[in-house]
C-alpha positions as CSV (number, residue, x, y, z in Angstrom):
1,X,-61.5,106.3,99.3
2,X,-61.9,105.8,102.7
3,X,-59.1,104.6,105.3
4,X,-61.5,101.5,106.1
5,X,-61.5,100.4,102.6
6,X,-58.0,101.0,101.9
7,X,-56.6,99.0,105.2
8,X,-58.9,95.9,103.8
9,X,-57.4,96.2,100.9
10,X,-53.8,96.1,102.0
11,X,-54.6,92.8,104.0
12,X,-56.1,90.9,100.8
13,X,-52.8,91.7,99.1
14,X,-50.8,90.7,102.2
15,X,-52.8,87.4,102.6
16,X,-52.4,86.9,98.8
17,X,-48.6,87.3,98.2
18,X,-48.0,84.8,101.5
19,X,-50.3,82.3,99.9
20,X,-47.8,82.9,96.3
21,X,-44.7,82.9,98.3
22,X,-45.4,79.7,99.9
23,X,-46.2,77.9,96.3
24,X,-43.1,78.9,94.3
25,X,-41.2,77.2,97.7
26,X,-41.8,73.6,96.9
27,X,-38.7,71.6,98.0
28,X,-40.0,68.7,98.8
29,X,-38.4,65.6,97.0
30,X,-40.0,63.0,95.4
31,X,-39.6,59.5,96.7
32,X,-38.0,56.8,94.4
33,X,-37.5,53.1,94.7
34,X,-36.6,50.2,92.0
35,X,-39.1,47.3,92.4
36,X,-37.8,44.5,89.9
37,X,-35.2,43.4,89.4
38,X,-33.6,43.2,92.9
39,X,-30.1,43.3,93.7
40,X,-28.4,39.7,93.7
41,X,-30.6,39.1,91.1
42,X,-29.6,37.2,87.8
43,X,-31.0,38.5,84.2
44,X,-31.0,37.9,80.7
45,X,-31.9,38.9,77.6
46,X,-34.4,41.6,77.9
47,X,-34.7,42.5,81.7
48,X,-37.8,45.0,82.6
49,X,-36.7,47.4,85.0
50,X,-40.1,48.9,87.3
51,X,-39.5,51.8,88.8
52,X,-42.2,53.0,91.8
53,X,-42.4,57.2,92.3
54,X,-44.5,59.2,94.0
55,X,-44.5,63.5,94.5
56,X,-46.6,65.7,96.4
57,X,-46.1,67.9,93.0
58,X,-46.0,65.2,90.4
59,X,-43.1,63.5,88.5
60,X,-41.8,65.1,85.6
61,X,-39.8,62.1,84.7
62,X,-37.2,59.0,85.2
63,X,-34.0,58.5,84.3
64,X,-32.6,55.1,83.9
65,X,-28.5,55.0,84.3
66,X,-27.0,51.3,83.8
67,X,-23.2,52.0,85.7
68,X,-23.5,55.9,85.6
69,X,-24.8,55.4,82.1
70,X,-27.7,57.7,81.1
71,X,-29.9,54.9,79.1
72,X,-33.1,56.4,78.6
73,X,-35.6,58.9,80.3
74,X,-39.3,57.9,80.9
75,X,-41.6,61.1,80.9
76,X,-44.6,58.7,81.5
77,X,-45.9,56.7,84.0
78,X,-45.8,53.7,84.2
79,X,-42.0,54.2,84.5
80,X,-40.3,51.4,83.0
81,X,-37.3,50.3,80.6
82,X,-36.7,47.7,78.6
83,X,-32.6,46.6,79.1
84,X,-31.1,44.7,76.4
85,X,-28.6,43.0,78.1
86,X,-27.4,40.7,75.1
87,X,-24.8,43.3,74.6
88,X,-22.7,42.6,77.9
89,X,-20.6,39.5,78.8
90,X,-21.8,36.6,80.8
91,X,-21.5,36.6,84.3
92,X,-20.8,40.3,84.5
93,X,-21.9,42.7,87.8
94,X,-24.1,45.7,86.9
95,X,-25.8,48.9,89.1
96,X,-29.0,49.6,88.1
97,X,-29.7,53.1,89.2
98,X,-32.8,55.6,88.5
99,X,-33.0,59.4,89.4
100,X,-36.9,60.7,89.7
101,X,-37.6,64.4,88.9
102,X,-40.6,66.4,90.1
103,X,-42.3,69.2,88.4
104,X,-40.2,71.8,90.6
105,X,-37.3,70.0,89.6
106,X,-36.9,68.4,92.9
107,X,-34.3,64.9,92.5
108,X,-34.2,61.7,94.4
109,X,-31.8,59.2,93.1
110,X,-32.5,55.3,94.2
111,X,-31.1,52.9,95.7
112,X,-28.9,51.2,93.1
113,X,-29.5,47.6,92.3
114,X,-26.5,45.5,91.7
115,X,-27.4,42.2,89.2
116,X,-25.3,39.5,87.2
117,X,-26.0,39.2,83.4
118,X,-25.8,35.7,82.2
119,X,-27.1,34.7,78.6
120,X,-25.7,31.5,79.1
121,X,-28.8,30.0,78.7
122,X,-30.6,32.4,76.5
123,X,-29.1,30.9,73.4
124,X,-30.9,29.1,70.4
125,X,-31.0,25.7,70.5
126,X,-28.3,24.7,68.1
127,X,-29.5,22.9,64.8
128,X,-27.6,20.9,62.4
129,X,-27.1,19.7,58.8
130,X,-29.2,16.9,58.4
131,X,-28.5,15.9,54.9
132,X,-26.4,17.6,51.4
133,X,-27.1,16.0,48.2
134,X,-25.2,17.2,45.1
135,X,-24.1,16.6,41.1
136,X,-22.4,18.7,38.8
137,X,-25.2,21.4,39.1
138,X,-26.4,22.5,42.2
139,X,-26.4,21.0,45.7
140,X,-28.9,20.6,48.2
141,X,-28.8,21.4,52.1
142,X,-31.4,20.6,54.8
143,X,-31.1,21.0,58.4
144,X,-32.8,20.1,61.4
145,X,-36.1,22.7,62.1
146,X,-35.7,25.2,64.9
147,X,-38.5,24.5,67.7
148,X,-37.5,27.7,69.5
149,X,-40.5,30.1,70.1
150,X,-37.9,33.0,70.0
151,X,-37.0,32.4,66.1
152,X,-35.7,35.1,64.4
153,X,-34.1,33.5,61.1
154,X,-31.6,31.0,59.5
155,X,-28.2,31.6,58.0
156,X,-26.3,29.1,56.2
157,X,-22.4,30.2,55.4
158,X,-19.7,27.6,53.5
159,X,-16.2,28.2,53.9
160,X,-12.8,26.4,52.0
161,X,-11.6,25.5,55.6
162,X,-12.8,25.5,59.1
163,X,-11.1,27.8,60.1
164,X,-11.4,30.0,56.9
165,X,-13.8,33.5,56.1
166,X,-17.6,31.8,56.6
167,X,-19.6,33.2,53.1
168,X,-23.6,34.1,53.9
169,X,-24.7,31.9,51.2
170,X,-28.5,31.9,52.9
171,X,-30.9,33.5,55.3
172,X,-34.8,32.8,55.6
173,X,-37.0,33.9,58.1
174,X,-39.2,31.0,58.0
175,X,-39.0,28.6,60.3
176,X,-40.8,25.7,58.6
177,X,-37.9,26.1,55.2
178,X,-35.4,24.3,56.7
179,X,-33.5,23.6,52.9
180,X,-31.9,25.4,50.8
181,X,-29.9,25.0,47.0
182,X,-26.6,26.4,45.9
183,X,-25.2,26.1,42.6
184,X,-22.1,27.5,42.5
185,X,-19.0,25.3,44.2
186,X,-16.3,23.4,43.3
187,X,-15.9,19.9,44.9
188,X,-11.9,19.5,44.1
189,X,-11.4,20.9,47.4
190,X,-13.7,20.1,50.4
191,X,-16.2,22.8,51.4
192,X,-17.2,23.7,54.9
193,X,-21.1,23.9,55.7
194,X,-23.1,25.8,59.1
195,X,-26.5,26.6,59.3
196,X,-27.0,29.5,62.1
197,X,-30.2,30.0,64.3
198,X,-31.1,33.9,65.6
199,X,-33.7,34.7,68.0
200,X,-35.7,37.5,68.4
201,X,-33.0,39.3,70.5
202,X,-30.3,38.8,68.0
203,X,-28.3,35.9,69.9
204,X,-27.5,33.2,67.2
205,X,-25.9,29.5,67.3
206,X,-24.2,28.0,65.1
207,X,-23.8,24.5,64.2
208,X,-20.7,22.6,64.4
209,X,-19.1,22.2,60.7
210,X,-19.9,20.0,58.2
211,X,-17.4,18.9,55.6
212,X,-18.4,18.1,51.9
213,X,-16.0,15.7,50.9
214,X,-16.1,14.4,47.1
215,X,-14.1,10.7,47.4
216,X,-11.4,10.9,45.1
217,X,-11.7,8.1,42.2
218,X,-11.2,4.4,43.4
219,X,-7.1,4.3,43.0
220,X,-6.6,2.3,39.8
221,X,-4.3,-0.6,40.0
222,X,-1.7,-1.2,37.1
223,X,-1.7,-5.0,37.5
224,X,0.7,-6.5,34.9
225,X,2.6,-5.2,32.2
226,X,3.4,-7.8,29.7
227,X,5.7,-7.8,27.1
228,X,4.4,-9.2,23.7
229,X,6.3,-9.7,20.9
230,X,7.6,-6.0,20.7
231,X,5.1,-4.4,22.4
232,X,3.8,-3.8,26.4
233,X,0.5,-4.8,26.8
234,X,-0.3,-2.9,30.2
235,X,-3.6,-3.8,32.5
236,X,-5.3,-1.7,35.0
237,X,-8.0,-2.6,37.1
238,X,-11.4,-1.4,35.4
239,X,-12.9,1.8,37.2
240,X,-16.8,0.5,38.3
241,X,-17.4,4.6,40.3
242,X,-21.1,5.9,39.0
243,X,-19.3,9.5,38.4
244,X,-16.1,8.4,36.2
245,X,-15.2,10.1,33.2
246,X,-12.2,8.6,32.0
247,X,-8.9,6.8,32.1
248,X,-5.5,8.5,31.3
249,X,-2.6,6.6,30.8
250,X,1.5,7.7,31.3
251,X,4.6,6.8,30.5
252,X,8.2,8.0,31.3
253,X,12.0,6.6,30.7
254,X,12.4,8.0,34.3
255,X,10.6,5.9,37.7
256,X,9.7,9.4,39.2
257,X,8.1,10.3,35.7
258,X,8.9,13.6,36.6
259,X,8.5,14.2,32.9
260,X,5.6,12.1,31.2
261,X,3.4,11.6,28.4
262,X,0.3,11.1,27.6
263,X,-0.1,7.8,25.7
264,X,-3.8,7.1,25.9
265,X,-7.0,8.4,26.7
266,X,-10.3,7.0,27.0
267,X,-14.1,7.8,28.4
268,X,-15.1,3.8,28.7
269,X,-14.7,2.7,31.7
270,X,-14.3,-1.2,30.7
271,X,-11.3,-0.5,29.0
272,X,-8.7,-2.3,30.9
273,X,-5.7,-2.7,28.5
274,X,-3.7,-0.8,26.4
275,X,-1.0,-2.0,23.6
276,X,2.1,0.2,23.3
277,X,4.2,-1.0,20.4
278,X,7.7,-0.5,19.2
279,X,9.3,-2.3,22.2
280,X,12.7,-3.8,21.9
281,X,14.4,-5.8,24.1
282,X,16.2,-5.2,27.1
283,X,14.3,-1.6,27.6
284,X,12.7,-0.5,30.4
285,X,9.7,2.4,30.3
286,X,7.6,3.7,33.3
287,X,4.1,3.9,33.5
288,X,1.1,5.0,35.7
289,X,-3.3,5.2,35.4
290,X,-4.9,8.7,36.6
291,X,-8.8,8.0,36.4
292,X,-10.9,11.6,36.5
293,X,-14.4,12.0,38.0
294,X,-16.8,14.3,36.9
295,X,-16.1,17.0,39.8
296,X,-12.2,16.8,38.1
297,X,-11.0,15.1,40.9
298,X,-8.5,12.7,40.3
299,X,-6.1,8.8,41.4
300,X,-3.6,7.8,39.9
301,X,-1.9,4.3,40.1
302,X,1.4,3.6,41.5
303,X,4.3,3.9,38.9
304,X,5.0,0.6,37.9
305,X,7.8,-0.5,35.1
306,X,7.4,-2.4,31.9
307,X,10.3,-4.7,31.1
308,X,11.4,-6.1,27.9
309,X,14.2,-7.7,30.0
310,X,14.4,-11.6,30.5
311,X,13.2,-12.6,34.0
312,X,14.9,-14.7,36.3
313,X,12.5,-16.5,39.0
314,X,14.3,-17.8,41.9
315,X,13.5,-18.5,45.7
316,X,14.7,-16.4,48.5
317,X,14.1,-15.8,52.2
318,X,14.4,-11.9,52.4
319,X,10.7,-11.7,53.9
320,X,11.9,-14.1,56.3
321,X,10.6,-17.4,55.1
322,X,11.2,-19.4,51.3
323,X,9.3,-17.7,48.7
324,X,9.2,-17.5,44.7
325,X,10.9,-14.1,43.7
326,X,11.0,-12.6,40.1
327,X,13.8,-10.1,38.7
328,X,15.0,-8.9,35.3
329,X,18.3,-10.3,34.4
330,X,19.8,-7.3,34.8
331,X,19.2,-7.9,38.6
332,X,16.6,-4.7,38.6
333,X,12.9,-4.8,39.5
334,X,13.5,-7.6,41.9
335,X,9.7,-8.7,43.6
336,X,8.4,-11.2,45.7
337,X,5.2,-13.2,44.1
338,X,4.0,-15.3,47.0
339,X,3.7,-14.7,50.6
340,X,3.2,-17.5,53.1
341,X,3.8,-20.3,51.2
342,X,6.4,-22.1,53.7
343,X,8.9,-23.5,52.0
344,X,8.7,-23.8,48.1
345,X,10.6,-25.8,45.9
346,X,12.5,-26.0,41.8
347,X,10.7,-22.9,40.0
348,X,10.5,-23.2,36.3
349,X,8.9,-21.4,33.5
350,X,6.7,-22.2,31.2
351,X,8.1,-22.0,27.8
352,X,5.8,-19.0,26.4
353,X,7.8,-17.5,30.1
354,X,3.9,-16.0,31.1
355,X,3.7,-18.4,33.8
356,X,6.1,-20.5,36.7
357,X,5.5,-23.9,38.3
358,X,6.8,-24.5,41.5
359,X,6.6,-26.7,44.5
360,X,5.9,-26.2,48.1
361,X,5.1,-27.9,51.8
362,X,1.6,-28.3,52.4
363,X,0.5,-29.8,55.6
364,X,2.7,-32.6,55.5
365,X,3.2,-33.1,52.1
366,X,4.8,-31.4,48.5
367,X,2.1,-30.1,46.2
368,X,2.5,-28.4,43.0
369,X,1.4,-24.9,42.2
370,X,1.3,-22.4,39.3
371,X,1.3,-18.6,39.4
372,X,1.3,-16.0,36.5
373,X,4.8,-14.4,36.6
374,X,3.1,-11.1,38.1
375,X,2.6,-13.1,40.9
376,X,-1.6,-13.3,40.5
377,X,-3.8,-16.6,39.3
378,X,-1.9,-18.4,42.0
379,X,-3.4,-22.1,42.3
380,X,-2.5,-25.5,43.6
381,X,-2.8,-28.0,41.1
382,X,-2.7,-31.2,43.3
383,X,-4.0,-30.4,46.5
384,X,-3.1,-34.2,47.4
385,X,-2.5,-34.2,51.8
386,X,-1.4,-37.8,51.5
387,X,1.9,-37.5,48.3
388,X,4.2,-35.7,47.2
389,X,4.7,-34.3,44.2
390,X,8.3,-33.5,42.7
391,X,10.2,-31.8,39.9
392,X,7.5,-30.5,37.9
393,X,8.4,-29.2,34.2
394,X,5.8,-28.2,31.4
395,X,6.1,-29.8,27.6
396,X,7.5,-27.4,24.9
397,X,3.5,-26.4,24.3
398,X,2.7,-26.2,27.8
399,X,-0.5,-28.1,27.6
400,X,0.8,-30.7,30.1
401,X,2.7,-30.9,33.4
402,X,5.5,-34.0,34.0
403,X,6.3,-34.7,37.4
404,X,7.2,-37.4,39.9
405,X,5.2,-38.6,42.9
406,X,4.6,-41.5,45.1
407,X,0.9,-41.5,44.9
408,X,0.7,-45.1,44.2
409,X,3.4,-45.8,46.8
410,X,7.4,-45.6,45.1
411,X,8.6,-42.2,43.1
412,X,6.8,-42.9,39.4
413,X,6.6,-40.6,36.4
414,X,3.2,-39.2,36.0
415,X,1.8,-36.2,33.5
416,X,-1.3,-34.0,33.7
417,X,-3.1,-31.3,32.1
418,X,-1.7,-28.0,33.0
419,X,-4.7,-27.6,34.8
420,X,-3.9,-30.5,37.2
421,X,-6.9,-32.5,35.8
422,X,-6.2,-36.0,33.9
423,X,-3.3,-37.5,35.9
424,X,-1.9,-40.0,34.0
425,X,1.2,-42.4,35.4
426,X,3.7,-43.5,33.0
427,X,6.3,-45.4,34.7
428,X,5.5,-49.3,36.5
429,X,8.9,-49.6,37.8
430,X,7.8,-50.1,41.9
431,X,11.5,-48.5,42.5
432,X,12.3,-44.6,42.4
433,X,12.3,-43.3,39.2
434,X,14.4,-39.7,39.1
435,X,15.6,-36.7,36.5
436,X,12.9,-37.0,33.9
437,X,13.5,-34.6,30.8
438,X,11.0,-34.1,28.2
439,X,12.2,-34.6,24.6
440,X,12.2,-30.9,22.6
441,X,9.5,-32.5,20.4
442,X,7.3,-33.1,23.5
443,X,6.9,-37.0,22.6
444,X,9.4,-38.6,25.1
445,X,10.3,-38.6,28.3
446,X,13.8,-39.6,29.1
447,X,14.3,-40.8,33.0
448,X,17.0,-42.6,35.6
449,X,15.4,-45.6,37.1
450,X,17.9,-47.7,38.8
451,X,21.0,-47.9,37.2
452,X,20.0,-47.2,33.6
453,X,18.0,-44.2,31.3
454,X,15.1,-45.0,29.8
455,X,13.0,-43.3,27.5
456,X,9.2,-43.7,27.2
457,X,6.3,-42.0,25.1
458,X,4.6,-39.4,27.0
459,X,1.4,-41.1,26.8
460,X,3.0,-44.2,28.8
461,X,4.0,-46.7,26.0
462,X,7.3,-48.1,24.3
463,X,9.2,-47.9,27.5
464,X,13.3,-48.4,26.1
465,X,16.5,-48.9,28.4
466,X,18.8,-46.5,26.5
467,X,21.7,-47.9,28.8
468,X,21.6,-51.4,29.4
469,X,24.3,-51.4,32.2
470,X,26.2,-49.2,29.9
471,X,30.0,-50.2,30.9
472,X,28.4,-52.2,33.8
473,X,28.3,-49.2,36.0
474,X,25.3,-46.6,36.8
475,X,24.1,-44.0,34.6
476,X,22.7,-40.7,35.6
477,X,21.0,-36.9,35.2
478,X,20.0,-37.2,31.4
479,X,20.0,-34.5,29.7
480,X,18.3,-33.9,25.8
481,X,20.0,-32.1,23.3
482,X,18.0,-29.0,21.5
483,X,17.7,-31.0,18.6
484,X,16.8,-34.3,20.3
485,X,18.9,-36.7,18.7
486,X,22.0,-36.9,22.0
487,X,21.5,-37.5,24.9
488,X,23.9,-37.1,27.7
489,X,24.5,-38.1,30.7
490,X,26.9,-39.2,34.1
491,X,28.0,-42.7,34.3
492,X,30.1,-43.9,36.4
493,X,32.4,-47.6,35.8
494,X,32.6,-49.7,38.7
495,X,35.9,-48.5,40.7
496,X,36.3,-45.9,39.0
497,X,35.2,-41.8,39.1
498,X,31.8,-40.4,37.4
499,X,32.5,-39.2,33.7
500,X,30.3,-37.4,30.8
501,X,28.9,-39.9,28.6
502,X,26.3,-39.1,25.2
503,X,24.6,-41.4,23.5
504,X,22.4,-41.1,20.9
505,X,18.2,-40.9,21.7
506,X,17.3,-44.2,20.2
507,X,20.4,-45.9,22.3
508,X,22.8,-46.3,20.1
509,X,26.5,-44.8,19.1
510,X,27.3,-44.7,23.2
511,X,30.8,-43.0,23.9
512,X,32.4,-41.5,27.0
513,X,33.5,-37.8,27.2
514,X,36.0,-37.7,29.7
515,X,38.4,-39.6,31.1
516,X,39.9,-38.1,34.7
517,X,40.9,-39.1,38.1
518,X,38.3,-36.7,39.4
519,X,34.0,-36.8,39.8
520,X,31.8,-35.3,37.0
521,X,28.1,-34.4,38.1
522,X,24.9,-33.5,36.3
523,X,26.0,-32.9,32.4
524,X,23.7,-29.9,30.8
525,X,23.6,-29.4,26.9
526,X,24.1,-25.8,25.6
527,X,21.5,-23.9,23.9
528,X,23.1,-24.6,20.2
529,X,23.7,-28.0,21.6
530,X,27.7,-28.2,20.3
531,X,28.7,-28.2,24.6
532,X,28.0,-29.6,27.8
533,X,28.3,-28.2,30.9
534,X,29.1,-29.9,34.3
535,X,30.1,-29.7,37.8
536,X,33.9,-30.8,38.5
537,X,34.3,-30.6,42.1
538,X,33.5,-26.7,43.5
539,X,33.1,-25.6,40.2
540,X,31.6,-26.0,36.4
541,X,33.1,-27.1,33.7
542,X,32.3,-27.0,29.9
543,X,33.4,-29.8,26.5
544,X,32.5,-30.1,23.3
545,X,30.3,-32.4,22.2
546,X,33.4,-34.1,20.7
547,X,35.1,-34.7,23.9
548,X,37.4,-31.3,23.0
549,X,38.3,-28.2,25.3
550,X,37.4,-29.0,28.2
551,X,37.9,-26.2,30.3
552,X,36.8,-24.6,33.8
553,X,34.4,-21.5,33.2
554,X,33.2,-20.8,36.6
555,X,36.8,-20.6,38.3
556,X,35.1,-19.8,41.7
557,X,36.9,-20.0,45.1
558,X,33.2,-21.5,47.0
559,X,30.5,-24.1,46.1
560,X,28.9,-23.9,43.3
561,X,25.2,-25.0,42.4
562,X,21.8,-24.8,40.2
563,X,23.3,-23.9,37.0
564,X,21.1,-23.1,33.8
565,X,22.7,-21.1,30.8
566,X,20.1,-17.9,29.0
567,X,18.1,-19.2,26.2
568,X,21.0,-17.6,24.0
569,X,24.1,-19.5,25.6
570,X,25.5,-16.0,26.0
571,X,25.1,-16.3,29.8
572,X,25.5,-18.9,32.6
573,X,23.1,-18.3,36.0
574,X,24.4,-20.3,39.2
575,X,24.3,-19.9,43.1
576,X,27.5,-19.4,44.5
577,X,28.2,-18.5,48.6
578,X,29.5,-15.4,49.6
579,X,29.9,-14.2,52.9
580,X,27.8,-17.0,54.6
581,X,24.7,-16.2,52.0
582,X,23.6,-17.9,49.0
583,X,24.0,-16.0,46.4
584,X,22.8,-15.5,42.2
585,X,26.4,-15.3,40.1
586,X,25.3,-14.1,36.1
587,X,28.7,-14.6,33.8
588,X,29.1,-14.0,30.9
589,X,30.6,-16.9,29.1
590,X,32.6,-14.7,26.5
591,X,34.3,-12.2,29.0
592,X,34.2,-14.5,32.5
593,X,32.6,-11.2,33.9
594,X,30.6,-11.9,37.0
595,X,27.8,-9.9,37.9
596,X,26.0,-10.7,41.7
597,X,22.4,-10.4,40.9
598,X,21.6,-10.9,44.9
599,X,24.2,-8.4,46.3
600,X,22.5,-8.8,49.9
601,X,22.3,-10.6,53.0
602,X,19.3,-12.8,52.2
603,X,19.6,-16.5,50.7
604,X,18.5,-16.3,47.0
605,X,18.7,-19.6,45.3
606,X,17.7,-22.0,42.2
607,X,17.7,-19.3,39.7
608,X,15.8,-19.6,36.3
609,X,16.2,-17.8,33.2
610,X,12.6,-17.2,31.3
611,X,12.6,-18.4,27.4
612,X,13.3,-15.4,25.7
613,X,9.7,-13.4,25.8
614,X,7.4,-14.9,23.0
615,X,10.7,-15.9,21.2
């Protein structure tokens, strides 16, 4: 080999190994920038984050770091990444950064980018429940239709509260089924609804709550419990709810009925009554209505309690004007039956003790009024603006009404049905004609008119002076016997005091009573008719019906007034005050033991025993 060729040689290889050495050198970096989004920049949802790189060399790749956090790395071009940024909190700062490698491994890191996520806005709109349907079965939810273009799904969850564990009881991906059907719940206790709306990026809304409420049964009224010849005949108000089932009904000795039985059950919902029998009297029981829907839910009545005790009506001011009041004899169960009457007037029973006349001021006048002794079927029988209308009192069948009124100008006897219709005068007198008293046998009507009594047929006919100036003085407040053959009465001789005087009904066999140097008032027969009761100056008094043992029986220390003995004779009902109140006195005519059947601070007068129930 020559030298030539071997010096050429050497040079190629020289040439060649600078050429390598200068390739395997590349430390250029590459140059990096990101182009969307920019910093101060607010994103949502899914952000696109463009990166721009360029290298002499080439890129290898791009690494995408979200606050120093290696995301993902792009090998290709174009170098982008998709940030989900439903993950982070609203409002929240983030650096965007990228780091772009060459193909000899050369690094440039970019400039970071520092944005605000805020999904605020990103949300679904929020739908609601439009509608739930429901029986025993299934029920039925629909909701509004999403119109977001981002829909994902629906989700409906019911929950026992609202703020209770939500149950998925739903989820359809079609946006256009917007109902759905559930059959298993129970409607005793409400049940919570949502229906929640997901978009394509997994952000949801949920719509407010709404409550499934099944309405309890309309709350049954127990509205009289009447005693019937041994027996409690109770009503309720009938139950007109599409989903009843049935009626239960209660009783218990105790008013809490904290331990009760069931008496009667029944699936019709016009029952209304219910007959319990083996009632006594003087016995109280307890009783209450629970009506059941078909859902089991249930409403039960108030406790109200059946009484086999005599009532008393009276009038008292306790609600702060004159109103007709009912108790039992016992003084129990005491209840006010009207409300707003004004002042009311002499309430009496009628004689089957279902029902009570009174009187009371109307506009400027006295009308009378019946009402059922539970206090309903409350009616004015005269509605007269003009008269008034006094002293009412049924006959012993209670078909017909006596009364006084000055209708045709002076105070005359008149009768009606008990209805108020047919008003028929009896009396022509043109003076005042006072104290009528309906004979037991409902025929007569014995009256004061001047100074005499006079009977006359309750039709208006055979009008007798059973008096005739009887010892030339006045006579007064008749009275019948129970029989109907005495009558008695006050009479007083001219210059002299006011005795007890009977005579017999047709007038004859006249005698006087007493003889005192004091004033007798307002005789009243006894139930067995043998004595007469009357008012001696403050208190009563009571004589045979032979003029024998007269004696005091009320022995009181105050005024006493409105007396009326129990349909037995056992007892003797009278107002008395105590301690600036009118009060209701019950003795007992065999012991003198006193019991106050008022015991308050309110006026309760004109007490009236009922005729013993059905008796």
């Amino acid at each position: 080999m020559s030298f030539k060729y071997l010096l050429l040689s050497l040079s190629v290889f020289i040439i060649s190994l600078i050429t390598w050495s200068c390739e395997e050198s590349d430390t250029t970096p590459p140059t990096v920038s990101i182009q969307s989004p920019v910093s101060g920049e607010t994103v949502q949802e899914i952000v696109t984050i463009n990166v721009s790189t360029n290298d002499n060399d080439g890129i290898d790749h791009v690494d995408f770091f979200i606050d120093d956090s290696l995301h993902i790395q792009d090998d290709n071009s174009p170098y982008t990444f998709n940030w989900n940024t439903t993950n982070y909190s609203d409002e929240s700062s983030h650096i965007i950064t990228v780091i772009s490698y060459d193909r000899s491994e050369n690094e440039t890191v970019s400039q970071p980018v520092l944005v605000t996520v805020n999904n605020s806005g990103s949300y679904p709109t929020q739908i609601d429940i439009i509608s739930v349907q429901y029986d025993t079965i299934e029920m039925i939810i629909q909701w509004e239709v999403s119109m977001d273009g981002d829909f994902s799904h629906y989700e409906l969850f019911t929950s026992d509260g609202e703020e209770e564990e939500k149950t998925l009881r739903f989820m359809g991906g079609d946006r256009e089924i917007n109902s759905t059907v559930i059959s298993e719940f129970n409607l005793v206790n409400p049940i919570w609804l949502w229906i929640s709306v997901t978009d394509t990026v997994g952000f949801s809304t949920i719509s407010i709550g709404y409550i499934v409420i099944e309405d309890p049964p309309t709350k049954p009224e127990i509205t009289f419990i009447e005693y019937i010849i041994d027996s409690f005949k109770i009503h309720w108000t009938p139950n007109d709810d599409v989903d009843f089932v049935s009626y239960t009904l209660f009783e218990s000795d105790s008013s809490d009925m904290e331990v009760k039985e069931n008496i009667f059950m029944s699936t019709n919902k016009i029952d209304s009554t219910y007959v319990i029998s083996g009632i006594v009297l003087n016995e109280s029981r307890y009783y209450q209505i629970e009506v059941v829907d078909i859902f089991g839910l249930t409403s039960s009545s108030d406790i109200r309690s059946g009484s086999s005790f005599q009532k008393i009506v009276f009038i008292s001011n306790r609600t702060g004007d004159d109103e007709i009041c009912i108790m039992d004899i016992t003084g129990e169960n005491q209840q006010v039956l009207t409300h707003g009457m004004s002042n009311v007037y002499n309430p009496i029973f009628s004689n089957d003790g279902l029902k009570i006349l009174f009187t009371s001021d109307m506009r400027n006048d006295r009308e009378i009024n019946i009402i059922d002794i539970d206090g309903s079927n409350l009616l004015n029988l005269t509605d007269d603006p003009n008269n008034h209308y006094l002293t009412p009192q049924f006959t012993p069948d209670d078909s017909k009404i006596v009364f006084r009124s000055n209708r045709n100008g002076s105070y005359e006897i008149y009768v009606m049905d008990s209805d108020g219709r047919n008003i028929v005068r009896l009396t022509q007198f043109g003076t005042q004609v006072i104290y009528p008293r309906i004979t037991p046998d409902g025929l007569n009507i014995v009256y004061t008119s001047g100074v005499d009594i006079y009977k006359v047929d309750i039709g208006g006919s055979n009008v007798t002076n059973l008096t005739n100036f009887f010892n030339n003085g006045s006579s007064q407040s008749p009275d019948i016997s129970p029989d109907g053959s005495i009558v008695v009465f006050q009479s007083q001789i001219p210059n002299f005091y006011n005795e007890i005087s009977v005579i017999d009904i047709d007038g004859g066999n006249r005698r006087t009573l007493t003889n005192s140097d004091t004033n007798y008032w307002k005789p009243l027969f006894s139930p067995n008719g043998t004595e007469i009761l009357f008012f001696s100056e403050l208190d009563y008094e009571m004589i045979n019906i032979d003029g024998t043992n007269q004696r005091n029986v009320t022995n009181s220390e105050t005024y006493v007034y409105n007396p009326q003995f129990s349909p037995d004779g056992e007892y003797l009902i009278y107002n008395t005050v105590i301690g600036g109140h009118s009060q209701i006195i019950l003795l007992n005519l065999s012991s003198g033991e006193k019991i106050n059947l008022s015991n308050n601070q309110f006026n309760d007068s004109f007490p009236r025993i009922q005729p013993i129930p059905n008796g």
